[in-house]
C-alpha positions as CSV (number, residue, x, y, z in Angstrom):
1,X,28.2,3.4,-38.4
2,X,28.0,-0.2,-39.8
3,X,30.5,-1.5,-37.1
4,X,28.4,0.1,-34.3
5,X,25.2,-1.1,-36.1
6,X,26.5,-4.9,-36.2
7,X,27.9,-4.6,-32.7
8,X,25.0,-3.9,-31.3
9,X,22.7,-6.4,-33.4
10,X,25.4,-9.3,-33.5
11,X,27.5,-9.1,-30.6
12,X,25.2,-7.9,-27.6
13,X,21.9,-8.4,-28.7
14,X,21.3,-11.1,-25.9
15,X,23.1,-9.6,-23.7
16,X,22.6,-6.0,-23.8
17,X,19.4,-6.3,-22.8
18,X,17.8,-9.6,-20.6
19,X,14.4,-9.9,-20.7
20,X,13.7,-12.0,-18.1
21,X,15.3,-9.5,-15.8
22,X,12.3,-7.7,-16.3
23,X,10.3,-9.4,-14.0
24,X,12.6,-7.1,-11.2
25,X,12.7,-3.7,-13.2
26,X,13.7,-1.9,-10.3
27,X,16.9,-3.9,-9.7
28,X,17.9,-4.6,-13.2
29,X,22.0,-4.6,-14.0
30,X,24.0,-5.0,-17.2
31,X,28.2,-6.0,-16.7
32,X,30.1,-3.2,-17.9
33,X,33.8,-4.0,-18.9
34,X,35.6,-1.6,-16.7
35,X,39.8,-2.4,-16.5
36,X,39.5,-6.3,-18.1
37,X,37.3,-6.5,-15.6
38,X,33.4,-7.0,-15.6
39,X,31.5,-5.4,-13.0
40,X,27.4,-5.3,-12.6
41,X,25.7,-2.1,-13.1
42,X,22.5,-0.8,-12.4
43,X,20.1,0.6,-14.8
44,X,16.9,2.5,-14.4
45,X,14.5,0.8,-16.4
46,X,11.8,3.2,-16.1
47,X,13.9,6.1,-16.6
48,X,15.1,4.7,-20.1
49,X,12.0,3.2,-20.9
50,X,10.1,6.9,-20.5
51,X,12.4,8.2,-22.5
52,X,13.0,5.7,-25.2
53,X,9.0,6.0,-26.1
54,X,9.2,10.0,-26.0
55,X,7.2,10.4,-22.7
56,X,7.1,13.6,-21.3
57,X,6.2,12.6,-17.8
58,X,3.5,14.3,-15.7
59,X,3.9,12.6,-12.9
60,X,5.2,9.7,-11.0
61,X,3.8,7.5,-8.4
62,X,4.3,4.4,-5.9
63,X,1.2,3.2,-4.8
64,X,0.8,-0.6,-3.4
65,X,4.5,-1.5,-4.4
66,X,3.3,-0.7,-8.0
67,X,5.4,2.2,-10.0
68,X,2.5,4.3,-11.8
69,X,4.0,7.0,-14.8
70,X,1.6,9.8,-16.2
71,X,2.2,11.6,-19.2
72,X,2.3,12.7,-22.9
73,X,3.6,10.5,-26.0
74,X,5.6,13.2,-28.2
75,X,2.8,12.1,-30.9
76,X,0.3,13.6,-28.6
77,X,-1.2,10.3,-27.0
78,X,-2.1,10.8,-23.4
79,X,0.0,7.6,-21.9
80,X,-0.1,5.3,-18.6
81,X,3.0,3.1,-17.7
82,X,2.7,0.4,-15.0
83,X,5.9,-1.2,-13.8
84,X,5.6,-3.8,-11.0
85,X,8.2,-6.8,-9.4
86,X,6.2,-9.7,-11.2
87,X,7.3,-11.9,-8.6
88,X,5.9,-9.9,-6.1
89,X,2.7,-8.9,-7.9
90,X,1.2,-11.6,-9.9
91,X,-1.6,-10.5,-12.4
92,X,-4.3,-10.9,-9.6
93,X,-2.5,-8.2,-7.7
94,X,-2.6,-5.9,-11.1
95,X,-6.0,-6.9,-12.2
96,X,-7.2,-5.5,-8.1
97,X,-4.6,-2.6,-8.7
98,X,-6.5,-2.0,-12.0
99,X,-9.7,-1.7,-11.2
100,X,-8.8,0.7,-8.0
101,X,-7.0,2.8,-10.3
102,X,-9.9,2.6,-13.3
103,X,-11.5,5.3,-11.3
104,X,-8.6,7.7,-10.9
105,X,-8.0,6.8,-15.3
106,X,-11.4,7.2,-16.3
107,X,-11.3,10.9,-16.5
108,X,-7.7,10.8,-18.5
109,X,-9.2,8.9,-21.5
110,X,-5.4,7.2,-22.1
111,X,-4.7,6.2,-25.5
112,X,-1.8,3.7,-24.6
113,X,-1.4,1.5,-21.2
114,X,2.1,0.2,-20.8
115,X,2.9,-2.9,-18.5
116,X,5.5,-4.8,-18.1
117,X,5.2,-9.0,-17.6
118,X,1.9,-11.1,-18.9
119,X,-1.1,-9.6,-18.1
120,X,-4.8,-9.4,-19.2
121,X,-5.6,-5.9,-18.6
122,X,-6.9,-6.1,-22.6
123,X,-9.3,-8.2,-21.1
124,X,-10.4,-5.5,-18.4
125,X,-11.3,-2.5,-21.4
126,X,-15.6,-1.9,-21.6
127,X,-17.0,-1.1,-24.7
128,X,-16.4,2.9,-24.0
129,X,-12.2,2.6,-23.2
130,X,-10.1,3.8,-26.0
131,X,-6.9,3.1,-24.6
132,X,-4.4,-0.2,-26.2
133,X,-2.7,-2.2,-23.6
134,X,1.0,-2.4,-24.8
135,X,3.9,-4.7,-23.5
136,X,7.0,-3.1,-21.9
137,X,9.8,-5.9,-22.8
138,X,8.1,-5.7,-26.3
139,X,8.3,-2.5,-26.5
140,X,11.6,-1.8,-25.3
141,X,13.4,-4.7,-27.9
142,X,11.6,-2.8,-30.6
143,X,12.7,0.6,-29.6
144,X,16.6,-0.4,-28.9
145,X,17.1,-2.8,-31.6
146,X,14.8,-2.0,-34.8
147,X,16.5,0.5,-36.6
148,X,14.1,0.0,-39.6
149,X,13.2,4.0,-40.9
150,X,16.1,5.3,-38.8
């Protein structure tokens, strides 16, 4: 346990896991070690992102190059994850996405909003939204690497 544990916290901290490849989540790769030899990978961000928070998904959607995930927290918190290209869609692009979409959300009363890259959809929320505008990269460092309580 301690081997794996300083492994993963030493050794491949920065590299496990690039952050900056986040701004393309849907063609992120980690080099795998495969015969002396290393060879990119792909990894489906969103996949391990829904499931690394606990989400049980409701549904999925693509709508204006924009990846849109329904669903439950495990806790109970109805949840909204918003994966885009950031340098495709810039935070005009999500702000117009946002406010189209408000109307579809307004019903669902979400308690968290996920999103990955700089944003200021915080700055969107009227007095009577209840929902928290969380960062995905944040996120998803805390969830693979804080082992605090585990």
């Amino acid at each position: 346990e301690y081997k794996l544990k300083y492994m993963l916290d030493f050794e491949t901290k920065g590299s496990l896991l690039n952050i900056q490849q986040f701004s393309d989540p849907f063609n992120y790769t980690i080099n795998i070690r495969k015969d002396d030899e290393l060879k990119p990978c792909k990894v489906d961000l969103v996949e391990t992102f829904n499931y690394l928070i606990g989400l049980w998904v409701d549904k999925i959607d693509n709508i204006e190059d924009f990846k849109v995930i329904t669903g439950k927290l495990r806790t109970g918190e109805k949840t909204l994850v918003i994966w885009r290209n950031t340098k495709e869609k810039s935070n005009k692009d999500l702000d117009k996405f946002f406010d189209k979409l408000r109307i579809k959300i307004k019903d669902s009363e979400y308690d968290f909003i996920y999103v990955n890259g700089d944003n200021n959809l915080e700055n969107k929320r009227l007095d009577e939204d209840k929902w928290k505008v969380k960062l995905i990269e944040e996120e998803f460092m805390k969830k693979m690497f804080e082992t605090e309580g585990v």
